[in-house]
N, C-alpha and C positions, 0 to 999 in steps of 0.2 A: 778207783783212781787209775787214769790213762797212764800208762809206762810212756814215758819220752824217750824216743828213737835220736840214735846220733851219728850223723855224718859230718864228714868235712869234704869242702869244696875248695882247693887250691887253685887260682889262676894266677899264671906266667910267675910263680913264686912272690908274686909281690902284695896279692890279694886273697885272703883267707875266710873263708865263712863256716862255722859249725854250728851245728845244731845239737840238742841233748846235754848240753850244758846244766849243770847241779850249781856246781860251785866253783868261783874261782880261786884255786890256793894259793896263787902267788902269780904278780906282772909285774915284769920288769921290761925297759928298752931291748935288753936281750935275751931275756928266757922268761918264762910264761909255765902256767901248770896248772890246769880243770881237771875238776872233776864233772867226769861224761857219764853217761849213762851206760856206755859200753867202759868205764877204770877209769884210771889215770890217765888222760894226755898231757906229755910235758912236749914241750915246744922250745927250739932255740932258733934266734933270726937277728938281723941288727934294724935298728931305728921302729920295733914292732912299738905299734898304737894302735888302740879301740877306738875305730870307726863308730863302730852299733852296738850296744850293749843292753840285752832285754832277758833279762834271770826269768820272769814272768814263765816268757814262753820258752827262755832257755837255747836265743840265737846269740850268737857273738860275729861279729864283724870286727877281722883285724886287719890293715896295713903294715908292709914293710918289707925288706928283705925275708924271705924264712930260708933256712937251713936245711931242720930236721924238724920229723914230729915221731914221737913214740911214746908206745905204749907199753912201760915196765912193765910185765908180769907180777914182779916182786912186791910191788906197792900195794897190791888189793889187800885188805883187810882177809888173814889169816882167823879160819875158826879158835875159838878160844876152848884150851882145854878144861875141863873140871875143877882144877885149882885156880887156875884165873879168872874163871867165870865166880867162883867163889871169894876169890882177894879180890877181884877188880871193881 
C-alpha cells in the first residue's frame, strides 16, 4: 500500500487545497480538524466550505477566509504502555 503524502496549498488566504487527507474529524463554518498523513491539522477561518471533497484519493478543497492552520504535537496518538495495552 502507497503511503499518501500531504501538502497544503493556500492562496490569497481565501482558497485552500490539501492533499493526504485520512480523515475528517470535525467541519464547522469556523474550525475544521483532518486527519493528514503528516497528524493532526486543525484549521480556524470564517465562512470555511468544501468546495471538493475526494477521501478516495484523499484531496480537500476548501473556501473562505482562513486564519490559522496547525499542527498540535500533543494530539498524535501516544505509544501505550504495558498496562494499557493490556486493559485497553
Amino acid at each position: 500500500m502507497e503511503e499518501k503524502k500531504h501538502s497544503v496549498l493556500l492562496d490569497q488566504r481565501a482558497r485552500l487545497n490539501l492533499t493526504g487527507i485520512i480523515e475528517i474529524k470535525n467541519f464547522q463554518e469556523t474550525a475544521a480538524e483532518f486527519e493528514t498523513a503528516a497528524g493532526i491539522l486543525q484549521i480556524t477561518g470564517e465562512q470555511m466550505h468544501m468546495e471538493r471533497l475526494d477521501l478516495d484519493s484523499g484531496e480537500v478543497e476548501l473556501m473562505g477566509k482562513f486564519i490559522s492552520l496547525y499542527y498540535p504535537e500533543d494530539v498524535k496518538e501516544q505509544p501505550r504502555s504495558f498496562w494499557g495495552k493490556l486493559l485497553g
